[in-house]
Structures are given as C-alpha cells and as structure tokens.
N, C-alpha and C positions, 0 to 999 in steps of 0.2 A: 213749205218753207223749211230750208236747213237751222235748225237753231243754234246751232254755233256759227252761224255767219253774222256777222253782224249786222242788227238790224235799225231798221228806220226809227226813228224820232218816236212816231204814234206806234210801234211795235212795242218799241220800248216802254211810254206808257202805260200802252195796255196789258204788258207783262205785271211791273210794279200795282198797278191797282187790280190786277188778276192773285198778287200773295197778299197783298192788303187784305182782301178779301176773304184769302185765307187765314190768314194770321184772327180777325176778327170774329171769323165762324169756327178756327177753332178752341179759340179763347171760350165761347159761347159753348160748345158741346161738351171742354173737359171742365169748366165749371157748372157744366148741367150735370156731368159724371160724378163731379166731387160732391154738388150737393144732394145727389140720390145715396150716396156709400156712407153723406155726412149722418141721414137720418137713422141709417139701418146701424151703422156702429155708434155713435154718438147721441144720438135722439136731439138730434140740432137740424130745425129747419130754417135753411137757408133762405129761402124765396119767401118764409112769415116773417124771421128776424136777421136779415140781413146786416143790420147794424150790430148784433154781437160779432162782427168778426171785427170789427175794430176796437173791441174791451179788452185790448192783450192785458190790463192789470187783473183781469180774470184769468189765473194760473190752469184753470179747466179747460178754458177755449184754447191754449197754445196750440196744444196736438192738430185740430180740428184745423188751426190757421196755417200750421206748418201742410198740413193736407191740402189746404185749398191751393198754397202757394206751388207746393211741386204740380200740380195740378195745369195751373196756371202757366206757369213756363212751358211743360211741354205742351198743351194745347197752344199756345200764342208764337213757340220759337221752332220745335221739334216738330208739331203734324205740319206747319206748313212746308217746313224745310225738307221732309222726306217725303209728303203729297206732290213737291215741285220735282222732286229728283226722278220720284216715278213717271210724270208727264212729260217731263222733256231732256232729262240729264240720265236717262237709263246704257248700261246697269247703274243703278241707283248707289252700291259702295264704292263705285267707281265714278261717278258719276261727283260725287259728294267728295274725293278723296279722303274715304275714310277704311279704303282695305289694305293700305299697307299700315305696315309694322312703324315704331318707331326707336329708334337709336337710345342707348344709354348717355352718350354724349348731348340728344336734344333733351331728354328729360333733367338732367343738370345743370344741359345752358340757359331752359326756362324758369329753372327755382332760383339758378344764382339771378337772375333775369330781375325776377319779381322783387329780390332781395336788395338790391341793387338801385335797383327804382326808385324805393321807397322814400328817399328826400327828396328825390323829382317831383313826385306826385304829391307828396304831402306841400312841397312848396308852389304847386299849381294849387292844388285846394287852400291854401292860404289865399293867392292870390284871387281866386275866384272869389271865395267867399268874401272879399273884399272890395267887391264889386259895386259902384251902388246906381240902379239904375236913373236917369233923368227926373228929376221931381213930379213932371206931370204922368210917370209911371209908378209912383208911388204904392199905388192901392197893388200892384201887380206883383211889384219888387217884394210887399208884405206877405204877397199872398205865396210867391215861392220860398219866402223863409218860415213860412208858418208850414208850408206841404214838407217840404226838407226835416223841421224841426218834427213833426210826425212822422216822417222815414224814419230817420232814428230813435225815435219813442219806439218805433214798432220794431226796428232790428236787433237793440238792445233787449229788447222783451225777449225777443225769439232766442239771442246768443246769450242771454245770462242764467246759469244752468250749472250745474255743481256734477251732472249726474253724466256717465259713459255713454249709457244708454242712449242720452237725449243727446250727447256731441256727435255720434255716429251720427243720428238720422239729420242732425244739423249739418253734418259735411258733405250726405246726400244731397240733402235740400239747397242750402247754398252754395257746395260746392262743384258737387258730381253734375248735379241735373242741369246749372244754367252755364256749366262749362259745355256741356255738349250740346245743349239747346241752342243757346245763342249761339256756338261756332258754326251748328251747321246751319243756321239763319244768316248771320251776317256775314261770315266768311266763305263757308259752303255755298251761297246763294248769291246774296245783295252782291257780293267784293265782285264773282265771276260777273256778275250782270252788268254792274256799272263797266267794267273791263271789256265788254264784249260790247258795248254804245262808246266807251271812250279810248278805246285802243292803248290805253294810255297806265301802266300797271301801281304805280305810287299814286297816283291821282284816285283811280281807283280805290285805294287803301285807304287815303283820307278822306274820299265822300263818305265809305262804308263805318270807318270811324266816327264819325260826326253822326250819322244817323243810330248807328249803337248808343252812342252818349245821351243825343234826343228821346231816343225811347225809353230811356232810365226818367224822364220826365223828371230830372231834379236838377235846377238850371245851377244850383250852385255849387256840383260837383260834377260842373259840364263839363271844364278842362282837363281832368286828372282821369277821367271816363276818355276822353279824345285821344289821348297821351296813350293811354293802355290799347286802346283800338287801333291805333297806331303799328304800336309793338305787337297787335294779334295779327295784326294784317299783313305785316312782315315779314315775319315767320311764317304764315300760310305762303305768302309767296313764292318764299325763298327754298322751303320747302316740298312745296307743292304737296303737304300731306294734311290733313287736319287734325293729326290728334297732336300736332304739335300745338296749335295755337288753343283746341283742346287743355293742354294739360300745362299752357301756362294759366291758361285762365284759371283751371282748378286752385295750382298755388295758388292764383292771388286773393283769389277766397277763400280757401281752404287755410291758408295762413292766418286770414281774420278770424274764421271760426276759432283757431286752437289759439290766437292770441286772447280771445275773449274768455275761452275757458280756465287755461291760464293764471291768468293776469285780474286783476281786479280795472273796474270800468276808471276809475281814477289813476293807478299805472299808466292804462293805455294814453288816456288824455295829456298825462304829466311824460311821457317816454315814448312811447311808437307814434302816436299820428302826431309829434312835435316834431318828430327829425325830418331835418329839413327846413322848418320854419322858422322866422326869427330867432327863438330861441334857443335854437342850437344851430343855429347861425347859417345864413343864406351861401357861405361857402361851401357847404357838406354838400347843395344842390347841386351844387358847380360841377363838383368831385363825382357827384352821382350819374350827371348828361355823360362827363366822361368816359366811367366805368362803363358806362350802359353801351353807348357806341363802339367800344373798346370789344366789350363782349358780345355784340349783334353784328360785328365784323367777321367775332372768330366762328359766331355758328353759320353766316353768310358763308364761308369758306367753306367748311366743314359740311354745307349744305351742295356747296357746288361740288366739292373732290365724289359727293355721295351721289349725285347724279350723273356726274362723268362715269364713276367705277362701274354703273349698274347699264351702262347703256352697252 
C-alpha cells in the first residue's frame, strides 16, 4: 500500500492505535531510562518511591522531576514522532518537514504571534475556567479543578527559581523539548494523518488542535490550548515547514518561563495572565482576534510569495 494515498476508514484506525502504541511504550522506556540515571546520579528510586516525585515543596527532588519531565516528553511526543517518520514518511527530515531553513520574517511573525495573542487566550482561559459543568457531574468538575490546581502547584515549583543556571535548563525543559516534541507529534504526524483520511486541510488543523489540548489532560485550559493548536497548525500549513510552528510554540513557553523568572508570581497574576480578562477589559480581546488575523494574513502571504519564489 501507498501511504500517502489516502486510506480506508480501518487503515486509518489501525494507523492511530498503531502510534498510540507508541506514544504509550515510549513513555514506558524513557521513564524506565530516567529512572535507571535517577538512581546512579541522585540515589532516588523511582519504582520504591514513586510518590516523591510529586513533593515539589522538596527543593532536592526539583532537579530529578525536571529530569523525569524532559524525559517524558520525548519518550511520549518525540520517539513516537520519529519511529513513524522512519516506517512510513522516509526520508524521515523530509518526511517530518523539518530540513529546511526557516526565515527571519517567520521567526518575528511567530513572537509578534504569541505576543499578540495573549488577551485572546487569556480571555478563553477566563472563559473556560468559568465553566461549570451539569450538577450531576459534579464530583468530576471537582475532580479536574483539583488536577488543574495541582498543575499549577507543580509548574510554579518548577518555574520559581532566582538562579541562571536553573532558567536555562527550564527553557530546555519547557520550552526547547516540548516545542519540538509535540510539533513533530501533532503537526508532523496527527495534522498529516488526519489530512490524508479527510482531504480536507483546516479541518484537519482543528481535529489535530483539539487532540493537542486533550492530551494536556487539563479540561480547564482546554480552550486557550485549542486557540494555540489552531495558530500551530496554521503555520505548519501554510508553511509547510515545522520549525515554524516549532518556534512558535517555543515563544509561547519560553515567554512564560522568562515571565516567571522575571516577575514575581503575584505580578503575573495581578498583570500578564489579566490582560485580556475582565479586568482589563474584554475589548483589548477584541483588539487582540484582530491583530492576530491581521498578522497570520501577512505571514499567509509572505508564506505563499516564498513558495512561489522557490519553485
């Protein structure tokens, strides 16, 4: 079978639960990796005490959690994304688009991108978390503001940090690794696969979106995760390159990191994740959808002059 023709129903399928698969067993080998390296450098058994990885107010375990988490990403986003490029998308950098270059102009139109955004999204994350689900969901609705409210117990651990040292390997950790993990998982992979069952290339973008968001497993910053999958999937599109959607995703974590190092955790609360909301008032969002389309027009153009020039 051609695998770029497009396939049947049970193809399709049995492809998705074919990286499932993967995705699952490589989660399983780089955190059997990270806890063989945990004990030889740290003297932390993983597989005795399991639950010290969730003591982030243990300033010793950070290192060791920040280890298991790069870990984690690319066993769960990375091996399966580049074991599928080798079986069926070879050459695998081409395969993946990730061997061409990318432009001074995309990497500026992804920062003003991200910048740009930021009362969109923070006014989808109002709106979400303003959700409230059906009463007889109750015990459910608690139970994802109690995993949420532990996301952030745990990010805040990891991003509140005084030290150089520790923002470098935090900009690896959150920003480097799961910008190119997840891109070449869900844009490299999922966006082509749904595209190639649904013929259909925006469609495609928003299934691939909604399943990025899903996998963050935090239902109350499912919208403003959609919104961004949205804007990665677009740029891969339009571009046909990945380190664009690459190195927006970077900024948009990479931004949080340096805002946290930055700024004091009250700053942020009181100033960056407000704009946008109520409080600085639901028109700046308005202003924000604007600018945003405004500027995913000019790199839309700017993506096609560059495809035209090269052919």
């Amino acid at each position: 079978m051609d695998y770029h023709k497009r396939p049947t129903a049970t193809q399709f399928i049995v492809r998705l639960l074919m990286l499932l698969f993967m995705m699952v067993a490589g989660n399983l080998i780089f955190v059997g990796l990270a806890a063989g390296v945990s004990i030889v450098v740290w003297d932390y058994n993983f597989f005795s005490q399991p639950e010290m990885l969730a003591q982030i107010s243990n300033s010793s375990m950070l290192p060791v959690v920040r280890f298991f988490q790069a870990m984690q990403t690319i066993g769960m986003f990375l091996f399966p994304g580049i074991l599928w490029a080798l079986l069926y998308d070879k050459p695998v950098m081409r395969g993946l688009d990730i061997k061409k270059s990318i432009s001074t102009e995309a990497i500026f139109g992804t920062l003003l991108m991200v910048i740009v955004a930021l009362p969109m999204i923070n006014a989808l994350a109002a709106i979400n978390e303003a959700l409230n689900l059906p009463e007889w969901l109750n015990a459910l609705e608690q139970n994802f503001r109690s995993t949420e409210a532990r996301a952030m117990e745990f990010m805040e651990a990891l991003l509140n940090t005084e030290s150089i040292g520790t923002l470098f390997i935090n900009l690896l950790v959150i920003g480097v690794l799961p910008a190119i993990s997840e891109e070449v998982l869900f844009r490299g992979v999922l966006q082509k696969e749904f595209n190639r069952i649904t013929r259909k290339p925006i469609l495609s973008v928003i299934i691939a979106a909604i399943v990025f968001a899903a996998l963050h497993y935090q239902f109350f910053t499912f919208l403003p995760r959609v919104a961004l999958g949205v804007m990665l999937g677009l740029v891969y599109l339009w571009s046909k390159n990945l380190w664009v959607p690459i190195a927006l995703h970077f900024f948009n974590n990479g931004l949080s990191v340096l805002a946290w190092f930055w700024l004091s955790p009250e700053q942020i609360d009181e100033s960056v994740d407000n704009i946008g909301t109520p409080t600085f008032m639901w028109p700046l969002a308005i202003v924000s959808v604007i600018l945003l389309v405004a500027l995913m027009y000019g790199l839309h153009q700017h993506f096609r002059k560059h495809h035209h020039s090269s052919r």
